[in-house]
C-alpha positions as CSV (number, residue, x, y, z in Angstrom):
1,X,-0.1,-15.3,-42.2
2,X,-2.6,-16.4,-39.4
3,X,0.6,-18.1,-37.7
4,X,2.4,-15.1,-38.1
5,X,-0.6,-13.0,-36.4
6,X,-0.8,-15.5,-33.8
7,X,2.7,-15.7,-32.8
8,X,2.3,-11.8,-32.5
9,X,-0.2,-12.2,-30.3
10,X,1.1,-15.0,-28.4
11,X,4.6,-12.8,-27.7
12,X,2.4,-10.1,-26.5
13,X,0.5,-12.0,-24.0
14,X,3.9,-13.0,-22.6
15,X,5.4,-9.9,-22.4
16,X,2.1,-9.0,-20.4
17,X,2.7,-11.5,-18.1
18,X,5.8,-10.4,-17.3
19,X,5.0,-7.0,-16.6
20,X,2.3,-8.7,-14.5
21,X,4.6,-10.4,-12.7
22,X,6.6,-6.9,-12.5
23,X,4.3,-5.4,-11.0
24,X,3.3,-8.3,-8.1
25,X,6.9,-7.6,-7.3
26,X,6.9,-4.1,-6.7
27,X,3.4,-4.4,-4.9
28,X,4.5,-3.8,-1.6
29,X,1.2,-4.6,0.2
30,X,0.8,-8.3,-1.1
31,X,2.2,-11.1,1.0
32,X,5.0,-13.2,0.1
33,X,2.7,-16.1,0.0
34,X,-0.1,-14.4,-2.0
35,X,2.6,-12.4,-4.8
36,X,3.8,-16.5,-5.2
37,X,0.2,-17.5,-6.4
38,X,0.1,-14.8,-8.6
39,X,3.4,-16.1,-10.3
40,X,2.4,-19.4,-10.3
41,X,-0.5,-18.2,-12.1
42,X,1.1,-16.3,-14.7
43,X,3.7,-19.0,-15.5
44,X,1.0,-21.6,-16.1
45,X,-0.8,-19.5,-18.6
46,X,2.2,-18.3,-20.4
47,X,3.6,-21.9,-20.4
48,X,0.2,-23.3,-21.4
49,X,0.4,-21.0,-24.2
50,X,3.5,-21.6,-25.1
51,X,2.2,-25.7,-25.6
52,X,-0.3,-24.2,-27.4
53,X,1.2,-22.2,-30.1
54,X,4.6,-25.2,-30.2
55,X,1.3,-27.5,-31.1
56,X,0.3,-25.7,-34.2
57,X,3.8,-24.9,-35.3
58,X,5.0,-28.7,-35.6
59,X,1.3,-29.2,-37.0
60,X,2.2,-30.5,-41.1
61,X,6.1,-30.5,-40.6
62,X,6.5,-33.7,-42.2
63,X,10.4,-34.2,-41.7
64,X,9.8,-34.3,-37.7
65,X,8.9,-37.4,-35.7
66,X,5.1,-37.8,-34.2
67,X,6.2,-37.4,-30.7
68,X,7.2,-34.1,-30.5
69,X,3.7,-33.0,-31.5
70,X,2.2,-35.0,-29.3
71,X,4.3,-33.6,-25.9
72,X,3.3,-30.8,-27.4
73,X,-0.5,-31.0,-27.5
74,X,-0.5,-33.5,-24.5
75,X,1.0,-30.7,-22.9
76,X,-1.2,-28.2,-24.2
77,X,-4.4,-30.2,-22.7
78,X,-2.9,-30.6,-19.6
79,X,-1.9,-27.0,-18.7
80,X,-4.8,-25.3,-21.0
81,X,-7.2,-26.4,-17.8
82,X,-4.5,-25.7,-15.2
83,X,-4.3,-22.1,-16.0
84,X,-8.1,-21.3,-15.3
85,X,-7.7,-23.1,-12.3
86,X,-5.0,-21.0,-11.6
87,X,-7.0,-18.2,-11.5
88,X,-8.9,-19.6,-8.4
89,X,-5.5,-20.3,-6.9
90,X,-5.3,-16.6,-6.7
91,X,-8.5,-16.0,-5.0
92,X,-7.1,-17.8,-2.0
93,X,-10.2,-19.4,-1.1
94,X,-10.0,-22.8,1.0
95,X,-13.0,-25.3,0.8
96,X,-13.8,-28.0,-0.9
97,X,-14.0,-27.1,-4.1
98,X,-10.5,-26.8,-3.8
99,X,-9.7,-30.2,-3.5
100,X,-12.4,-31.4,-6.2
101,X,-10.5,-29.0,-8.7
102,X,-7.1,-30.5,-7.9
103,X,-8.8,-34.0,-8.3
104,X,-9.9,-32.7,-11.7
105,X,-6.8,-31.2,-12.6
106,X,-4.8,-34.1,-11.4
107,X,-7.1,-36.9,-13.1
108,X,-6.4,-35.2,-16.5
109,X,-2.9,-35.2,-16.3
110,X,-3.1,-38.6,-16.1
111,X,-5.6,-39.1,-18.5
112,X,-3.5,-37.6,-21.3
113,X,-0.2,-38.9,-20.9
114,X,-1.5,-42.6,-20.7
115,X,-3.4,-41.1,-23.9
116,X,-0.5,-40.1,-25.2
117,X,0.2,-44.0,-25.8
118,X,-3.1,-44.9,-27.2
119,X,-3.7,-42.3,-29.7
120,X,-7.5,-41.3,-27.5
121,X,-7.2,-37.8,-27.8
122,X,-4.8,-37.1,-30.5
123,X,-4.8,-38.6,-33.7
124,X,-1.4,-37.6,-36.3
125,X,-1.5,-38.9,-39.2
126,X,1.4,-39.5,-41.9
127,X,1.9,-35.7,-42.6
128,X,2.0,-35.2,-39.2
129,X,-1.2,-33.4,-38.6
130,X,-3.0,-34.0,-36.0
131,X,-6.8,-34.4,-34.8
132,X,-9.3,-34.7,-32.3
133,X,-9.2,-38.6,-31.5
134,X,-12.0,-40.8,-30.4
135,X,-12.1,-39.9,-26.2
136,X,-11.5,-36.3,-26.8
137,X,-14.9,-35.1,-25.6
138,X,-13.5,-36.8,-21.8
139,X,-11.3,-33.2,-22.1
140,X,-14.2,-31.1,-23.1
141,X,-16.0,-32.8,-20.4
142,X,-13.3,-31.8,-18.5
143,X,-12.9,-28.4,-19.4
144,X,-16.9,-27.6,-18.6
145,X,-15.9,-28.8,-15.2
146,X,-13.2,-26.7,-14.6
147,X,-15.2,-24.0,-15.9
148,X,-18.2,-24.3,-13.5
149,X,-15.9,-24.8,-10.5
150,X,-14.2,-21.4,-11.9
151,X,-17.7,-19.8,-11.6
152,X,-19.0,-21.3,-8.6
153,X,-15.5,-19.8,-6.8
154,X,-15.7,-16.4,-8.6
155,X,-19.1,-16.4,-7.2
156,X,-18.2,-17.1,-3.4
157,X,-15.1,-14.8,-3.9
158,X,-17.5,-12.0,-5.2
159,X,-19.3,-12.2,-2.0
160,X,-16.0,-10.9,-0.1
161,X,-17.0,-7.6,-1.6
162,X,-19.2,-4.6,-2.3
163,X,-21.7,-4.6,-5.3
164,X,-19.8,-2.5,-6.8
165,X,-16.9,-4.7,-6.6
166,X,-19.1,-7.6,-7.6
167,X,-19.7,-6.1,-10.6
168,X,-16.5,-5.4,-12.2
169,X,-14.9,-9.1,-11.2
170,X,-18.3,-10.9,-12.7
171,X,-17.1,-8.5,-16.2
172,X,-13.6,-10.2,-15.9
173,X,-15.1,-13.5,-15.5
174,X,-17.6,-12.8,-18.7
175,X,-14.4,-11.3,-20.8
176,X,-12.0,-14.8,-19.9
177,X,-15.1,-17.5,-20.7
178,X,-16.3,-15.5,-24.2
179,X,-12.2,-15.7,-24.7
180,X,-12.0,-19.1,-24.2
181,X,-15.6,-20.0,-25.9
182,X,-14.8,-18.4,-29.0
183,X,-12.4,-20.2,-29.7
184,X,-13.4,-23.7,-28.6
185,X,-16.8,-22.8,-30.8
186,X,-15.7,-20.6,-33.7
187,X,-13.2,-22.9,-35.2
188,X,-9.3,-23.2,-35.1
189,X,-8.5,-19.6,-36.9
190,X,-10.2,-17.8,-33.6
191,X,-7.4,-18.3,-31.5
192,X,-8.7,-16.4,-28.3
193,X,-8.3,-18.3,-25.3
194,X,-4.5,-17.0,-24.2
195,X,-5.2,-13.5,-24.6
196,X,-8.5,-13.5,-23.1
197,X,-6.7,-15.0,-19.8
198,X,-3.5,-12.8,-19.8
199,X,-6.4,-9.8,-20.3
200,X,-8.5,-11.3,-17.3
201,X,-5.4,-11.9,-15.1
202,X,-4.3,-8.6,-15.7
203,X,-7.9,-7.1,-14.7
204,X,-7.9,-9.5,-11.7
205,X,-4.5,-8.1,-10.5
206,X,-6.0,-4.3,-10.6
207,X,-9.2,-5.6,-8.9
208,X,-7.0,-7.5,-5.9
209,X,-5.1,-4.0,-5.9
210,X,-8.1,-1.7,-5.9
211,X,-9.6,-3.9,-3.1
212,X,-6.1,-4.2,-1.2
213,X,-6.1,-0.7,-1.2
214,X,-9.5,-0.1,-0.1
215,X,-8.6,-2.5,3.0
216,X,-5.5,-0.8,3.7
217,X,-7.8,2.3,3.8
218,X,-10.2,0.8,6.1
219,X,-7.8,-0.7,8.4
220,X,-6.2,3.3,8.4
221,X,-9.6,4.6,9.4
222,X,-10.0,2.2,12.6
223,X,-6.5,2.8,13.8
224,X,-7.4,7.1,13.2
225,X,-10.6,5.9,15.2
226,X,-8.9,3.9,17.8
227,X,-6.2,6.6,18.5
228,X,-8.6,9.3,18.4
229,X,-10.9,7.9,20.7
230,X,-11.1,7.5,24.4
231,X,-11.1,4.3,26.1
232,X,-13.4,4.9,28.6
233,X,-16.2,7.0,27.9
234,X,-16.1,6.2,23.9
235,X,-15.6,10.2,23.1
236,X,-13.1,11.6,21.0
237,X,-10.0,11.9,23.3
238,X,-7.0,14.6,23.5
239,X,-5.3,13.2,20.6
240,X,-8.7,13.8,18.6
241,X,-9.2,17.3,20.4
242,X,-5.3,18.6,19.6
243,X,-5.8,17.9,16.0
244,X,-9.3,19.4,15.6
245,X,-7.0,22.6,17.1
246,X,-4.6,22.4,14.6
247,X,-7.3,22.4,11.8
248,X,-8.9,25.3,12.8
249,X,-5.4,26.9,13.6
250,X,-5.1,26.3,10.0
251,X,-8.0,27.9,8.9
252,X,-8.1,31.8,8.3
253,X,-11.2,32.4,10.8
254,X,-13.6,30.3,12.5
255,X,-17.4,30.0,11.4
256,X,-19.7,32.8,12.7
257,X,-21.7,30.5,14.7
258,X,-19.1,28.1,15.9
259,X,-19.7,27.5,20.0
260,X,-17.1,26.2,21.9
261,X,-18.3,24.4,25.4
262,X,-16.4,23.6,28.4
263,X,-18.0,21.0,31.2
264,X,-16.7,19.8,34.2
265,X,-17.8,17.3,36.9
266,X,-18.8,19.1,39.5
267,X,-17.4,17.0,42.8
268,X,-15.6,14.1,41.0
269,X,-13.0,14.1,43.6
270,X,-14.7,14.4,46.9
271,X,-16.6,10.7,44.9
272,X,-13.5,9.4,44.3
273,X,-12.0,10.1,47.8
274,X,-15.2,8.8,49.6
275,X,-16.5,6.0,47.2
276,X,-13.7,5.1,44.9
277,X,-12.4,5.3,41.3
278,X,-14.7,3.2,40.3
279,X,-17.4,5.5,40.9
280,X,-15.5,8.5,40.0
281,X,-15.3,6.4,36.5
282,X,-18.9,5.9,36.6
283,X,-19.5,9.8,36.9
284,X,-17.2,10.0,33.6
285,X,-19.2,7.7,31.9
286,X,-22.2,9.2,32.9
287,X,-21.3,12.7,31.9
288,X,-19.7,11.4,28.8
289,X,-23.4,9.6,28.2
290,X,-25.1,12.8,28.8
291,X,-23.1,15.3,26.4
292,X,-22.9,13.1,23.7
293,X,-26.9,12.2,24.3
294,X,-27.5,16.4,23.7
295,X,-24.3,17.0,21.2
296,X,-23.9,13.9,19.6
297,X,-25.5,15.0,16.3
298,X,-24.7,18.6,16.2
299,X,-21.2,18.6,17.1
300,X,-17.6,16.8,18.3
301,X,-17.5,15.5,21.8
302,X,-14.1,15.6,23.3
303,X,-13.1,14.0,26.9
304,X,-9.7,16.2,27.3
305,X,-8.7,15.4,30.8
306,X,-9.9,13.3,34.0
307,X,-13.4,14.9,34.2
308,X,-13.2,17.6,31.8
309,X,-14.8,18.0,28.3
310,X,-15.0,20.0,25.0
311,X,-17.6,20.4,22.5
312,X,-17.2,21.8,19.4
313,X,-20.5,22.7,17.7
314,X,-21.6,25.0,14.9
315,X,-24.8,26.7,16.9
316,X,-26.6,30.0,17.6
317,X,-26.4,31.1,20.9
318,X,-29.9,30.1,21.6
319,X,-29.4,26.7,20.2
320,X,-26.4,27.6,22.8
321,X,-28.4,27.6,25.7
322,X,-31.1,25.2,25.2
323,X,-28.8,22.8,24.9
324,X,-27.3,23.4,28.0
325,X,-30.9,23.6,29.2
326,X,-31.0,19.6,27.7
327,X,-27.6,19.0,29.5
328,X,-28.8,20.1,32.8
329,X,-32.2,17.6,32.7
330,X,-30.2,14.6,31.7
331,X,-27.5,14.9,34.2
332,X,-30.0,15.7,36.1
333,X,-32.1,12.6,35.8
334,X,-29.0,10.5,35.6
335,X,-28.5,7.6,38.3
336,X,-25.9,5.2,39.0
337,X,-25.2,2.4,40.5
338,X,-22.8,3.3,43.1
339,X,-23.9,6.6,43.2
340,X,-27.1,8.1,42.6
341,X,-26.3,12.1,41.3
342,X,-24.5,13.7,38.6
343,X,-24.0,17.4,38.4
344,X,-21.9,19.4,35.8
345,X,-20.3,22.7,35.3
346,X,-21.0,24.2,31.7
347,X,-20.5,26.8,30.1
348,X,-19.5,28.0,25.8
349,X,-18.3,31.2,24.3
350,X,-19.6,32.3,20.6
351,X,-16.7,32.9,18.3
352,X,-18.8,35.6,17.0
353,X,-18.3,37.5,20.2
354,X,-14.6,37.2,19.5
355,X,-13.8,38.1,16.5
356,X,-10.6,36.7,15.2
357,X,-10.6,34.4,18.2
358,X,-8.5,31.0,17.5
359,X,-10.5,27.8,18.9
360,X,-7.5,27.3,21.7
361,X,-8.7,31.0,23.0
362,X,-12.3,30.8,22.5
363,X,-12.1,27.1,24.7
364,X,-10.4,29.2,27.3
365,X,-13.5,31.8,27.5
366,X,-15.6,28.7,27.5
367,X,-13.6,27.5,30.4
368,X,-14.2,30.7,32.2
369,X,-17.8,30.7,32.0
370,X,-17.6,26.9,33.0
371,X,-15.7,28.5,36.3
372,X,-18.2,30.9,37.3
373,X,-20.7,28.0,37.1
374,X,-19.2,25.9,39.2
375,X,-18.5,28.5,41.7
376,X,-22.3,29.4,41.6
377,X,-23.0,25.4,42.4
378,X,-20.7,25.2,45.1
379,X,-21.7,28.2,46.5
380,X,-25.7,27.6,46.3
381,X,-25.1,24.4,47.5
382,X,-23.1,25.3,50.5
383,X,-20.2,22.7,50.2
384,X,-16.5,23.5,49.7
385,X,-14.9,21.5,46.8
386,X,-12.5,19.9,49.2
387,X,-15.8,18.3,50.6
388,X,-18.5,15.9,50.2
389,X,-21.0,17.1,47.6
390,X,-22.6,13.5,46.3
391,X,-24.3,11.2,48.0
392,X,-24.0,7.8,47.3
């Protein structure tokens, strides 16, 4: 009856291998190279178990030979250890414990099949059962040591993520060793070790996907950042500013105290003309520095063109005003290197002074009242756009 049970268990742990290996397959975000590890890894623990269970089969068949039973165990005790290690295979980690694990691994291959020869781990006697034989605690020996080279790795992988992520792969880890302890220390009717590793690997597979995903997610996130933001100045660009539009196109009205501003550089090209572009692109950075120094942390900076920029910004209009009150003293205490004054045009419109206004619309009254600005500073200051207004 327990064989019975057992086999049941052992045909279930196979059949979850393969839909293990199933789903590796249809994983279309895991390397080549990494989805091979993974079958490596399920093959060696379904083989392993396979040794396993073909061990205690033969066990009392007194009309077979001795040798089948002992390829069968000897196999069993070398692939029982290769299958934890496989685990770490699929961590991917490279350092040296690594290569002391393959030593391990390698040494008791050997070890058992010259064993094999001298009866030292296996004893079958005339009814062909077997036992432990005289040098069998060299395996156990063995066995710890695969087992704290298991937890030292699970313990640097672990540090590749968040706690959170910590925590679940340190339960795996917990579930696979009280697998593989109750059996070694409960006796030979707790037969737990195979189906404690085909439950681990199949916990470790949805931790590698959850984390897979979370890194696809992340690497998403800095392209949207890298496309959305300007080169130069470090604002959100056009790209960023035309689909902030089509949100709010998509919303039925815009917030009551949403502000839309409009600045401008006021004599960026008279700079460039007379000093060069590398001063005009000083002025940008400078006015990019200002804005997002007085709307960084109230609202979305936009640079939308050479020298003009948009703010979105949920504010009241005198919040409106006092910060372009702020705007005004930075650029105004603002020096460069090749050129020692900033001045900008600014100006916002209230959506609440619009009423059904779309953000596209309400930019364009911003725009206006950044116009009459800059028609005020060019005619207070007595120069013509089309010449010099900054001194250098």
């Amino acid at each position: 009856m327990q064989m019975n049970y057992y086999t049941s268990i052992i045909f279930l742990s196979l059949m979850a291998l393969l839909v293990l290996c199933i789903l590796v397959h249809e994983n279309g975000r895991i390397k080549k190279e990494t989805k091979r590890l993974f079958y490596l890894t399920y093959l060696l623990i379904a083989v392993s178990a396979l040794a396993e269970w073909t061990g205690l089969q033969l066990n009392g068949i007194e009309s077979l030979p001795k040798w089948p039973l002992q390829v069968a165990k000897c196999a069993d005790y070398i692939l029982t250890p290769m299958a934890g290690g496989a685990l770490i295979q699929q961590m991917n980690l490279r350092n040296r414990l690594g290569k002391v694990l393959a030593a391990i691994l390698a040494g008791n291959a050997l070890f058992q099949v010259i064993s094999c020869f001298g009866g030292w781990m296996v004893r079958i006697d005339d009814s062909n059962h077997y036992s432990h034989g005289p040098l069998y605690g060299v395996y156990i020996a063995v066995y710890l040591s695969v087992i704290m080279v298991i937890l030292i790795d699970f313990a640097l992988y672990g540090k590749k993520f968040q706690k959170q992520n910590r925590t679940s792969l340190f339960a795996i880890m917990i579930l696979i060793f009280t697998g593989i302890a109750a059996q070694e220390l409960l006796g030979s009717e707790y037969r737990t070790s195979y189906i404690a590793l085909t439950i681990g690997a199949a916990f470790l597979f949805i931790h590698y996907s959850e984390f897979s995903q979370m890194v696809s997610d992340d690497r998403l996130r800095e392209q949207e950042i890298q496309i959305s933001t300007d080169a130069l100045t470090g604002l959100l660009n056009r790209y960023a500013y035309a689909k902030t539009l089509e949100s709010y196109d998509a919303a039925e009205y815009l917030p009551e105290d949403f502000a839309a501003f409009s600045i401008d550089i006021n004599g960026l090209k008279t700079a460039n003309d007379t000093f060069g572009h590398a001063v005009g692109d000083e002025l940008i950075c400078g006015a990019a520095a200002c804005i997002r120094q007085v709307f960084g942390q109230v609202g979305h900076c936009y640079r939308t063109g050479g020298d003009e920029f948009i703010v979105f910004a949920n504010l009241k209009k005198e919040q409106a005003d006092e910060a372009l009150e702020h705007l005004a003293e930075r650029s105004g205490r603002w020096v460069g290197t090749g050129i020692k004054e900033l001045h900008l045009a600014a100006g916002y419109a209230l959506a609440k002074d619009y009423p059904g206004i779309s953000a596209e619309k309400l930019v364009i009254e911003a725009d206006r009242a950044m116009y009459t600005e800059k028609s005020v500073f060019y005619r207070e200051s007595g120069n013509d756009r089309r010449h010099k207004v900054c001194s250098g």
